[in-house]
RODO-2510 file (C-alpha; in nm, 4 decimals, decimal comma):
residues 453
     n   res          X          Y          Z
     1     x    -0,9345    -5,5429     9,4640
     2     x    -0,9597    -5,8648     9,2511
     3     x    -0,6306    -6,0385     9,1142
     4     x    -0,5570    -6,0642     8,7385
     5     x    -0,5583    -6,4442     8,6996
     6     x    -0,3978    -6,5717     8,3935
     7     x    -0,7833    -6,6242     8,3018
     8     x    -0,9131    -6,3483     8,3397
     9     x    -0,5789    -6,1611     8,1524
    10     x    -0,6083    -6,4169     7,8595
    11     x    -1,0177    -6,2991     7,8549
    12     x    -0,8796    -5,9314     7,8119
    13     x    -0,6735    -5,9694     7,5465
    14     x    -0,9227    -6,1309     7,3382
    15     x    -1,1748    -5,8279     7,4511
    16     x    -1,1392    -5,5703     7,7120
    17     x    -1,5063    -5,5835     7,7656
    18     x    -1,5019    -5,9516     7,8410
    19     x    -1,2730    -5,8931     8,0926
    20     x    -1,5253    -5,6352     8,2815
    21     x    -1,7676    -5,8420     8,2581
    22     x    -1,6495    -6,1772     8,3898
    23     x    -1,5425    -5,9443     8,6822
    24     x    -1,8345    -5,7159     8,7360
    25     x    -2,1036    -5,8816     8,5857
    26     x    -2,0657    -6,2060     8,5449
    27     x    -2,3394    -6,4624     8,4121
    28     x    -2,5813    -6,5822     8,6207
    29     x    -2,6235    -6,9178     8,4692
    30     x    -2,3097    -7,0676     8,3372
    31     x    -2,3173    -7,2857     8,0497
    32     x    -2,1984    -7,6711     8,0851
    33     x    -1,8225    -7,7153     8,1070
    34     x    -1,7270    -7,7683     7,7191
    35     x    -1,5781    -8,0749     7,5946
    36     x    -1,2510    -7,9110     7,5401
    37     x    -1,2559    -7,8356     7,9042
    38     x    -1,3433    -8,1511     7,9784
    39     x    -1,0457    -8,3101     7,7360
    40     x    -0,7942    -8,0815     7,9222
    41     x    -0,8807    -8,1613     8,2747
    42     x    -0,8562    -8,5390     8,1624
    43     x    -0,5042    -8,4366     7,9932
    44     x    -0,3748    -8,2362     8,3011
    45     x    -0,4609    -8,5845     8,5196
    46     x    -0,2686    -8,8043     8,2092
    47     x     0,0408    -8,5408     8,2526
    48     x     0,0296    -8,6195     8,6042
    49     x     0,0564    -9,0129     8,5964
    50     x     0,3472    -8,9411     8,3647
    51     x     0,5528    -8,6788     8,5819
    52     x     0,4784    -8,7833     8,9196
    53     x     0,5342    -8,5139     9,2093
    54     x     0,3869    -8,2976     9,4665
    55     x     0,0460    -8,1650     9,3659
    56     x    -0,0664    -7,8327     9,5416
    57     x    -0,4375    -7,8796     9,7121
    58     x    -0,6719    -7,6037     9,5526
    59     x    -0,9611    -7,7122     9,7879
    60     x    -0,8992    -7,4417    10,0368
    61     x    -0,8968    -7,2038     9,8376
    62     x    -0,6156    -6,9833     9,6107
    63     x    -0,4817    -6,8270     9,9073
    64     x    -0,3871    -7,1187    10,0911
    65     x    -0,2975    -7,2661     9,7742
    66     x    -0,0417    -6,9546     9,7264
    67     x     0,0785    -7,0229    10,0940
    68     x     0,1485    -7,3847    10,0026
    69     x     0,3445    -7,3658     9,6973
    70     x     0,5560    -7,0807     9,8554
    71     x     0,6424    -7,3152    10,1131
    72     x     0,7488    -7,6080     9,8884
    73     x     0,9057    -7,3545     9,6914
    74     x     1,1237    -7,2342     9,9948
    75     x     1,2134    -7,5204    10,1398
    76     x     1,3977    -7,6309     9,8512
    77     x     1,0681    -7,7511     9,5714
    78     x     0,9957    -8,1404     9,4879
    79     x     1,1554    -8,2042     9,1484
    80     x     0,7670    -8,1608     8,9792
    81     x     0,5295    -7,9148     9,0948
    82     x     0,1651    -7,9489     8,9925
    83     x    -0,0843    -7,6455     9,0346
    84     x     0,1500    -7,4513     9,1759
    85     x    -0,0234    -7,1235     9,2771
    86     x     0,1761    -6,8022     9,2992
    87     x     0,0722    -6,4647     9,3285
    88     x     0,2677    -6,1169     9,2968
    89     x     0,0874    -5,8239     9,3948
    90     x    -0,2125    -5,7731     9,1766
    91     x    -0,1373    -6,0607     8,9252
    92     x    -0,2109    -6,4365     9,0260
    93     x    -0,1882    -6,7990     8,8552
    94     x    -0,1936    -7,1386     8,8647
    95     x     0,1197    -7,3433     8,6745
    96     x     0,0230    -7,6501     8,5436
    97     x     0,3830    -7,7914     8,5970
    98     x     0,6790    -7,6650     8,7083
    99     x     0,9968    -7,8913     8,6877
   100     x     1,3399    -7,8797     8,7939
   101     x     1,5876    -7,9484     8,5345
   102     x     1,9500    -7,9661     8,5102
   103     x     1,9764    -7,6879     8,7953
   104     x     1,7162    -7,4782     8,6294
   105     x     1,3260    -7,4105     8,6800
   106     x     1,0867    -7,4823     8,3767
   107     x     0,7258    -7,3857     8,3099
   108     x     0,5646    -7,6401     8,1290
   109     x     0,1878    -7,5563     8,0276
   110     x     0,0048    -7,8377     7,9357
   111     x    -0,2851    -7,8097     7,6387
   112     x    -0,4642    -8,0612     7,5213
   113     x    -0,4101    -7,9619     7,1810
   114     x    -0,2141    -8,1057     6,8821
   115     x    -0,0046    -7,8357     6,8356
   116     x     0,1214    -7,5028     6,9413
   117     x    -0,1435    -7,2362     6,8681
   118     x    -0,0656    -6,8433     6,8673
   119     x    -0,2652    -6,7958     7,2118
   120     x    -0,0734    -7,0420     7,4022
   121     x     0,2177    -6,8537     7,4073
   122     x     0,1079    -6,5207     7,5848
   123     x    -0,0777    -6,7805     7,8331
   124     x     0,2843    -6,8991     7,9239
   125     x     0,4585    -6,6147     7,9127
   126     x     0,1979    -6,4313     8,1936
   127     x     0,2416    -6,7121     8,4415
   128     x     0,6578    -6,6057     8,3350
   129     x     0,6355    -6,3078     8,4260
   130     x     0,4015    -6,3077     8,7326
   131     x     0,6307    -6,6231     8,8366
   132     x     0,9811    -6,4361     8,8038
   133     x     0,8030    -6,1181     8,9763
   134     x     0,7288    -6,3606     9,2269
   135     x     1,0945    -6,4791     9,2758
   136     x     1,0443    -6,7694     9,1381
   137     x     1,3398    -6,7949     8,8594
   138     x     1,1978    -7,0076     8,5510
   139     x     1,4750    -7,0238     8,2601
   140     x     1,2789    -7,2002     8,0108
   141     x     0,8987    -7,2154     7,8933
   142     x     0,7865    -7,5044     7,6897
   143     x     0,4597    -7,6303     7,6062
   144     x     0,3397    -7,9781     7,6432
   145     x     0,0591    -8,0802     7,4325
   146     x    -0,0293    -8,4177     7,2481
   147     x     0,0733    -8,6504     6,9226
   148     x    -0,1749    -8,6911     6,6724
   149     x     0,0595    -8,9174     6,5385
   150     x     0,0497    -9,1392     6,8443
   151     x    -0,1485    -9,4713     6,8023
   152     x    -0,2262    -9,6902     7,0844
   153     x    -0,0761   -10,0041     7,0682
   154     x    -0,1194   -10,1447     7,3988
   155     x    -0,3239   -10,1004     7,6916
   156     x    -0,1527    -9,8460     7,8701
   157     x     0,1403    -9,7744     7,6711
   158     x     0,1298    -9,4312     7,6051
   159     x     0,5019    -9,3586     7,5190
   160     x     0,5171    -9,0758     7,2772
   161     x     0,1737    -8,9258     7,3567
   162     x     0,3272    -8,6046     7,5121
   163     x     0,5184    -8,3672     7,3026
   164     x     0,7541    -8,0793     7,5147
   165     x     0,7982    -7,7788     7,2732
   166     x     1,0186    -7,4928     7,3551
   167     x     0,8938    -7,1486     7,3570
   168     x     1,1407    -6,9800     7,5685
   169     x     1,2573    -6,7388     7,2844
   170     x     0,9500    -6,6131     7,1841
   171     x     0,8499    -6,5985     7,5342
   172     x     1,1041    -6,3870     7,6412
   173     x     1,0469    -6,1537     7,3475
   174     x     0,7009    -6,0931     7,4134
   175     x     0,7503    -6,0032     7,8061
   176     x     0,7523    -5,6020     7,7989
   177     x     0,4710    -5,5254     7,6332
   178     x     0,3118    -5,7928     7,8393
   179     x     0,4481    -5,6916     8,1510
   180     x     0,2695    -5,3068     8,0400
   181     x    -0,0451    -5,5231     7,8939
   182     x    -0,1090    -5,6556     8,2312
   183     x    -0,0864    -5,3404     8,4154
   184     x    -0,3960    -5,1749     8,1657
   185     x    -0,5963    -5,4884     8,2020
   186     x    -0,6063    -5,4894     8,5497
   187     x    -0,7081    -5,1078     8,5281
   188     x    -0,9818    -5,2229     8,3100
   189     x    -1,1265    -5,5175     8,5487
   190     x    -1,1130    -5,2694     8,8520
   191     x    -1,2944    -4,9521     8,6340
   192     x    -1,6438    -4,8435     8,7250
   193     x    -1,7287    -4,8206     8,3613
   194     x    -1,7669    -5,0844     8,0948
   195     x    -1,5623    -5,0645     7,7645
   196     x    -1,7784    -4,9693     7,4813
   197     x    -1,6051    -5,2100     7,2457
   198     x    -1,8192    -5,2848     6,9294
   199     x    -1,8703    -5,6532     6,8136
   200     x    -1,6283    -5,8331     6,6050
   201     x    -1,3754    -6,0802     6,5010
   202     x    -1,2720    -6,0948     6,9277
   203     x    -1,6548    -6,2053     6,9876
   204     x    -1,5291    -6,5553     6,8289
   205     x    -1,1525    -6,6113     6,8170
   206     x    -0,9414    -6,7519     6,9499
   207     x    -1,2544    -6,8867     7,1453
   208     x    -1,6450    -6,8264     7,1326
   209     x    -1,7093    -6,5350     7,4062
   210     x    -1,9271    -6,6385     7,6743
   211     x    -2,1309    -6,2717     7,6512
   212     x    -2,1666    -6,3166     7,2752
   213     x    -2,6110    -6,2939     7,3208
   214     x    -2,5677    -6,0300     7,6041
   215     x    -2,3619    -5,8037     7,3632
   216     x    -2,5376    -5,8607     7,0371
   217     x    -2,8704    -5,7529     7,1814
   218     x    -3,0410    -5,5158     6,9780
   219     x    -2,7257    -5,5116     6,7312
   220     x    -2,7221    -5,6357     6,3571
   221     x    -2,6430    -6,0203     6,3365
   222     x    -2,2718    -6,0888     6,3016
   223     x    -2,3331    -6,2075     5,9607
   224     x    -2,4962    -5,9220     5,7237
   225     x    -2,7654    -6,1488     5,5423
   226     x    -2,8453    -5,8931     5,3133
   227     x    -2,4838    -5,8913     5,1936
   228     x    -2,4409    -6,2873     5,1875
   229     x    -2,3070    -6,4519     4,8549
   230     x    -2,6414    -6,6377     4,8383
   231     x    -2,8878    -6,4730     4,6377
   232     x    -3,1225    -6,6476     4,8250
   233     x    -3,0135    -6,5590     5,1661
   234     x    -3,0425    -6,2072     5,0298
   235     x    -3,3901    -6,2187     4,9085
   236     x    -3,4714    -6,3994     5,2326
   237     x    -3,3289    -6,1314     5,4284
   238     x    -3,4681    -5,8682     5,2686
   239     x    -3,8257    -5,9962     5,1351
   240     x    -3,8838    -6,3096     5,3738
   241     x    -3,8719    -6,5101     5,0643
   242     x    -3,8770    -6,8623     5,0897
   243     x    -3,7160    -7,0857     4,7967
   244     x    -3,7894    -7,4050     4,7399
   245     x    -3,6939    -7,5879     4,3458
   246     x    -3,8441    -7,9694     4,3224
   247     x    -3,6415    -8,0376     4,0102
   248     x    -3,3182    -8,0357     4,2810
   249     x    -3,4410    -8,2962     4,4347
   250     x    -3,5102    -8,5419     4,1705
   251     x    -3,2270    -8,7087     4,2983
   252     x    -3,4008    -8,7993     4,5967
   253     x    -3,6959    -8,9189     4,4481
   254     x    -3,5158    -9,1294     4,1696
   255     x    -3,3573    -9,3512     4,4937
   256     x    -3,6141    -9,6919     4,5655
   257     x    -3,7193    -9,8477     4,8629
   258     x    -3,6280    -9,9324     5,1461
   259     x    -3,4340    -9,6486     5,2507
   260     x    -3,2414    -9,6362     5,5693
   261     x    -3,1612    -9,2978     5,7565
   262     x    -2,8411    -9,3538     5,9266
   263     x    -2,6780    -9,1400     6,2414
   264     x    -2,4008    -9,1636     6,4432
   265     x    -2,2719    -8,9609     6,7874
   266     x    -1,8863    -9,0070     6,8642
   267     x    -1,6521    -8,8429     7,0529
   268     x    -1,2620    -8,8488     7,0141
   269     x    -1,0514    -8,9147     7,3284
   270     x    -0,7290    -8,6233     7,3914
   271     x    -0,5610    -8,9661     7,5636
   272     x    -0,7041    -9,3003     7,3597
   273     x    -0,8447    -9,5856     7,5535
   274     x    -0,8966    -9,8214     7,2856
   275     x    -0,6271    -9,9755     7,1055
   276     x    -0,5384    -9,9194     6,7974
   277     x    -0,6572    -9,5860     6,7969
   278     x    -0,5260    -9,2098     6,8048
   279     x    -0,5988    -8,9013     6,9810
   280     x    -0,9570    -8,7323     6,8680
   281     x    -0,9981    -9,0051     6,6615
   282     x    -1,3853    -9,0052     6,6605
   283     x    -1,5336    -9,3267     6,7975
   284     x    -1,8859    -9,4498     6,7538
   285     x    -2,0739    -9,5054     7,0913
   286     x    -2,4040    -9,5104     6,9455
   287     x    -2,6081    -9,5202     6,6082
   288     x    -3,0046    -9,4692     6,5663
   289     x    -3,1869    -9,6224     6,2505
   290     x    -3,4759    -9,5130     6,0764
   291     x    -3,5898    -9,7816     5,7583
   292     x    -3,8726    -9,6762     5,5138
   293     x    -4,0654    -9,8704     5,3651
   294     x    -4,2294    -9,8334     4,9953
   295     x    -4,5667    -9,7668     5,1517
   296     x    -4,4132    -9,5408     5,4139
   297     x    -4,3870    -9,7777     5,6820
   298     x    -4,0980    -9,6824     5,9741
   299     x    -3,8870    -9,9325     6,1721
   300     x    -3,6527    -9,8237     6,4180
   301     x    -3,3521    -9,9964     6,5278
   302     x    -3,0808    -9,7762     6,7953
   303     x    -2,7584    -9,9073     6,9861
   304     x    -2,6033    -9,7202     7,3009
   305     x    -2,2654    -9,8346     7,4257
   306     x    -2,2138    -9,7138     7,7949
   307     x    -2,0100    -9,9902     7,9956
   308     x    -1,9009   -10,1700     7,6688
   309     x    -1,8014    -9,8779     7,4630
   310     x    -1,4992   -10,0030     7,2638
   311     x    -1,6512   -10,3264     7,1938
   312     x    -1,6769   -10,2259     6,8024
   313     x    -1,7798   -10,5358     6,6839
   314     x    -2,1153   -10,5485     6,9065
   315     x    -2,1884   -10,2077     6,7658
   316     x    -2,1218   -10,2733     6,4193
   317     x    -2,2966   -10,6368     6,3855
   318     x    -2,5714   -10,4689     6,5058
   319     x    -2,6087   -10,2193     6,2904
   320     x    -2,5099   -10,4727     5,9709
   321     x    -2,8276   -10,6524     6,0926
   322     x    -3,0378   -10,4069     6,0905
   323     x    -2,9768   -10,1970     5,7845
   324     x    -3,1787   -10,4118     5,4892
   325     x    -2,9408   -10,5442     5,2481
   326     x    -3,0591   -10,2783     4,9935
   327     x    -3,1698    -9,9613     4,9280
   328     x    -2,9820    -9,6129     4,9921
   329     x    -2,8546    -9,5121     5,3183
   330     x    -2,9228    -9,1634     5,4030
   331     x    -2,7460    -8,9429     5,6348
   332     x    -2,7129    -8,5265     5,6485
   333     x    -2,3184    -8,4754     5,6258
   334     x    -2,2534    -8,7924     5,4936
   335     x    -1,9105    -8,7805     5,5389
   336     x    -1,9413    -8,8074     5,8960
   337     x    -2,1087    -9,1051     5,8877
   338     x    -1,8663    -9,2422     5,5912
   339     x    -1,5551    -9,1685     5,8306
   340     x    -1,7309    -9,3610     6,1179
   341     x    -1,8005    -9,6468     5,8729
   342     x    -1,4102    -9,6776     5,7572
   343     x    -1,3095    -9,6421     6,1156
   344     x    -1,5120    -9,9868     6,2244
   345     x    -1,3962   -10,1512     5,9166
   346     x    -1,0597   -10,0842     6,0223
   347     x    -1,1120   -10,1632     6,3496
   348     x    -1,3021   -10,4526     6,2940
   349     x    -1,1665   -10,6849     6,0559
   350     x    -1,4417   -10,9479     6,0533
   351     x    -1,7202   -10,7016     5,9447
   352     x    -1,4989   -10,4825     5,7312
   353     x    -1,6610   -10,6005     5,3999
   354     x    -2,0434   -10,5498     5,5226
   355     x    -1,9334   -10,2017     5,6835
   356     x    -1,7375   -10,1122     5,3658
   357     x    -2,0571   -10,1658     5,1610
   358     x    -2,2544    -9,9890     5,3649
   359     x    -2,0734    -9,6807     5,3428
   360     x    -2,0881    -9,7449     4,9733
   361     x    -2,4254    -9,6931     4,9709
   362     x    -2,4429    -9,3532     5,1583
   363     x    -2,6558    -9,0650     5,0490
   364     x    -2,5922    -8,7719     5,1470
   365     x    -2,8943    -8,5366     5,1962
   366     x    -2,6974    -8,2008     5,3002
   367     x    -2,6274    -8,1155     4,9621
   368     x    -2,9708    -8,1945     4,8090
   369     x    -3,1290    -7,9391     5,0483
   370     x    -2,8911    -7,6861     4,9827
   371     x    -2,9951    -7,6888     4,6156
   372     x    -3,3814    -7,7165     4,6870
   373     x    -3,4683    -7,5191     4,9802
   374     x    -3,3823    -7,1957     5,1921
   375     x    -3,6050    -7,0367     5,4123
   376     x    -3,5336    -6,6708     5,6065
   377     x    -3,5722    -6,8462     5,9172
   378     x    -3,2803    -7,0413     5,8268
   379     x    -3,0183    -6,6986     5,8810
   380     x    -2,7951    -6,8392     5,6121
   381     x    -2,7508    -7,1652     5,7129
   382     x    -2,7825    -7,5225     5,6120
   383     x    -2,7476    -7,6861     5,9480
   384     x    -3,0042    -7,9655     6,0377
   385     x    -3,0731    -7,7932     6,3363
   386     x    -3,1569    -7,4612     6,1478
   387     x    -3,3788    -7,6400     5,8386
   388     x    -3,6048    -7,8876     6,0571
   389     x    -3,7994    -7,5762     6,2929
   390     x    -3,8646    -7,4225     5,9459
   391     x    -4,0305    -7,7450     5,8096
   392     x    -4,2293    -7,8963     6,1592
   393     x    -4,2159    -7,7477     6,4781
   394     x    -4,2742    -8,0690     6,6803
   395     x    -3,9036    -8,1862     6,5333
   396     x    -3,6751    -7,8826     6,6949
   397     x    -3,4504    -7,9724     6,9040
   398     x    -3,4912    -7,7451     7,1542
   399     x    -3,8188    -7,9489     7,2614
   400     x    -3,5727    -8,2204     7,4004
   401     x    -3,4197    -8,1867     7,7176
   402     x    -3,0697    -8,1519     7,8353
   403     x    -2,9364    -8,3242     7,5387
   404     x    -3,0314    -8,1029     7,2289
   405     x    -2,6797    -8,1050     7,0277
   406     x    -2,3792    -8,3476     6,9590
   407     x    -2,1659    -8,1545     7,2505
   408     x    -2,4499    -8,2242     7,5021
   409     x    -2,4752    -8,6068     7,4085
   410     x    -2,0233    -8,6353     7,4417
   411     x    -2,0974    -8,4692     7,7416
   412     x    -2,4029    -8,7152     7,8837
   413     x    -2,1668    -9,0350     7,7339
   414     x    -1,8583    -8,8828     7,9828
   415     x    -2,1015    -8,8678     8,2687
   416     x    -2,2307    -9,1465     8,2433
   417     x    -1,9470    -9,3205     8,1784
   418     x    -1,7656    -9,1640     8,5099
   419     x    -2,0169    -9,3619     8,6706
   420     x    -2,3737    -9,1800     8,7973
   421     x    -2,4268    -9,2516     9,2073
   422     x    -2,8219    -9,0950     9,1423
   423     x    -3,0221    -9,3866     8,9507
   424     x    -3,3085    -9,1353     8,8229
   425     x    -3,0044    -8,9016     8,6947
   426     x    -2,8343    -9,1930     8,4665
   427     x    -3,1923    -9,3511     8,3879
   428     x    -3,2779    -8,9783     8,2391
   429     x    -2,9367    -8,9350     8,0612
   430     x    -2,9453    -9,2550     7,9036
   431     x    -3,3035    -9,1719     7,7906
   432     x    -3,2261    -8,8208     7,6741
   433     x    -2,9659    -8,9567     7,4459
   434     x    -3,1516    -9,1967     7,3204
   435     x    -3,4272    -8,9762     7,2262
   436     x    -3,1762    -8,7136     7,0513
   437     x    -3,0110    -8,9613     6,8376
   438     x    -3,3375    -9,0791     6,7226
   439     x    -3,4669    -8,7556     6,6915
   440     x    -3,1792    -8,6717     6,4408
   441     x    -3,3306    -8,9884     6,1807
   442     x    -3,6886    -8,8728     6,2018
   443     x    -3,5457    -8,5651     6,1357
   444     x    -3,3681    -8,7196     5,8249
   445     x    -3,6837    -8,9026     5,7354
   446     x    -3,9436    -8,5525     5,7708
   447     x    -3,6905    -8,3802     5,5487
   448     x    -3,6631    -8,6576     5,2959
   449     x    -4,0275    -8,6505     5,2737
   450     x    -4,0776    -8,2541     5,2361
   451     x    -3,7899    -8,2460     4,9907
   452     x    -3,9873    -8,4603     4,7303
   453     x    -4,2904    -8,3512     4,7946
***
């Protein structure tokens, strides 16, 4: 009979039938480890340079990982225990730390968060109570998770990145009902039958559910178009009407030549690397450039930072030199690209003027669409992603290969960045995102050109 791992018993509370089906009929193809996955893993290994102690070997698998903690645990315990693995009867997890202090056992679990959210505390207190069952006597439960008020200041001086908070109280609060919750969810991972649980608010919170397609099969989208505040959406919904209002985007065609179609990919770092930076903070590690000329000419310009990400000034005196010295700049969420702008000017002091003009310049070409053009294909959304298919088909993303979204390029950077042994593999990822950040300013360029026409 399978255990109830703190996984699978944090996948039942959010939905019963998610919890069946990770056991009995799991996915055959799993979907790429997310970022926040990623940024935990690379927390976890942070926590571990800054509490150093005996780290239980998962490579053999959970049983001999159980066997192993039990007999550190027995023989006394080191003073930090990482991954410890404990099981008691049906119920099993894995601890992220467990510390001795002043006599006492604590349960720290680490998140990669900036805060203490609502799920993390039934997380902890599960591993409590399968940890006490197991003889193991924790007295306090905190939760480690990181500073977003923490700035780097020097290489490798990350004092004050961790935060400890204590949830013991609420912990121990919560403990019958979960001690009786965990009992019903293991009845519902070992049933024959599978829940019949109707879609909802669980399908997406706290987390996206990895069965969300499988479930919504042959049900009504999540999102009732034909209810949507949008008149538009409505009549889209309900008529496969398609609105489109050239005086909206007289804005667009009032703005002279050249024009420049700006994009940047960034990813934010749970432990900073670069100084002078915070956690998350988003950092540019590449930019594609798209510059039109009055008689529709296109020059492309594109940067990539693998090896010398962090060197901002590279990056940005590139792109100073090749965005003309007029003209609007053009971006879709042009905030975005304004924050990435501001955080090179403040990083780098010597182009701070040139980058602050830039950014003065933006033009933002989310809104414009909104107000010009909907089309039913679009399901109520404005997204890039969901607008370009309905204008060109040879523009979708989903023609590109692995790297088709912003996730899938952080993801590519990390790889590549970890260092690729297979030459063809890193040749390909470096190509892929270079051909999906260019794709997104001849996207910018093909929708600037249908909106005014």
């Amino acid at each position: 009979m399978p255990w109830l791992t703190k996984s699978r018993f944090m996948a039942g509370r959010q939905c019963v039938k998610r919890l069946w089906f990770e056991v009995n009929a799991p996915l055959e193809v799993r979907a790429p480890e997310s970022l926040a996955i990623l940024q935990g893993r690379a927390f976890d290994d942070f926590v571990r340079t800054l509490w150093p102690g005996e780290v239980i070997d998962r490579a053999r698998g959970m049983p001999a990982a159980i066997a192993q903690t039990r007999r550190v645990i027995d023989a006394g315990g080191a003073p930090v225990l990482h991954q410890a693995a404990v099981r008691n009867g049906e119920f099993a997890i894995i601890a992220d730390v467990l510390r001795r202090d002043r006599g006492g056992t604590e349960l720290i679990e680490i998140k990669a968060s900036t805060s203490v959210k609502p799920e993390h505390v039934p997380d902890a207190a599960y591993q409590v109570l399968v940890l006490r069952g197991a003889r193991v006597p924790v007295e306090r439960a905190l939760i480690g998770h990181v500073n977003n008020a923490f700035t780097l200041e020097r290489e490798g001086d990350y004092r004050g990145l961790l935060i400890e908070e204590d949830i013991t109280a609420t912990v121990e609060a919560l403990l019958p009902a979960l001690a009786d919750q965990a009992i019903d969810l293991h009845r519902v991972m070992s049933a024959r039958e599978m829940p019949q649980i109707a879609m909802g608010p669980q399908c997406t919170s706290p987390h996206d559910c990895p069965f969300i397609e499988r479930c919504s099969r042959g049900s009504p989208p999540l999102q009732d178009l034909l209810h949507h505040k949008d008149p538009r959406v409505r009549a889209g919904a309900a008529n496969s009407t398609t609105f489109f209002d050239p005086r909206q985007a007289a804005e667009l065609r009032a703005q002279p030549f050249p024009r420049s179609y700006l994009d940047f990919e960034t990813i934010g770092f749970a432990v900073p690397e670069v100084p002078g930076t915070r956690p998350y903070e988003q950092l540019p590690f590449q930019w594609s450039l798209h510059v039109e000329a009055a008689g529709g000419e296109l020059q492309h310009a594109e940067f990539l930072a693998i090896e010398s990400f962090g060197d901002f000034a590279a990056l940005s005196k590139a792109l100073i030199e090749a965005v003309p010295d007029e003209g609007p700049v053009f971006a879709y969420n042009a905030p975005f690209e304004g924050r990435a702008l501001a955080l090179l000017a403040r990083l780098v002091p010597a182009h701070e003027a040139a980058l602050t003009r830039l950014r003065a310049r933006l033009v933002d070409l989310l809104p414009i669409t909104r107000r010009a053009y909907y089309h039913p294909r679009m399901s109520g959304s404005w997204s890039i992603k969901a607008v370009i298919p309905t204008i060109t088909a040879e523009l979708a993303y989903d023609t590109l290969g692995e790297v088709q979204e912003g996730e899938g390029a952080q993801r590519a950077f990390l790889e590549l960045r970890s260092g690729v042994p297979d030459a063809a593999r890193r040749a390909r990822l470096m190509r892929e995102l270079l051909d999906y950040c260019r794709r997104d300013t001849e996207v910018l360029v093909t929708l600037a050109r249908f909106l005014q026409s």
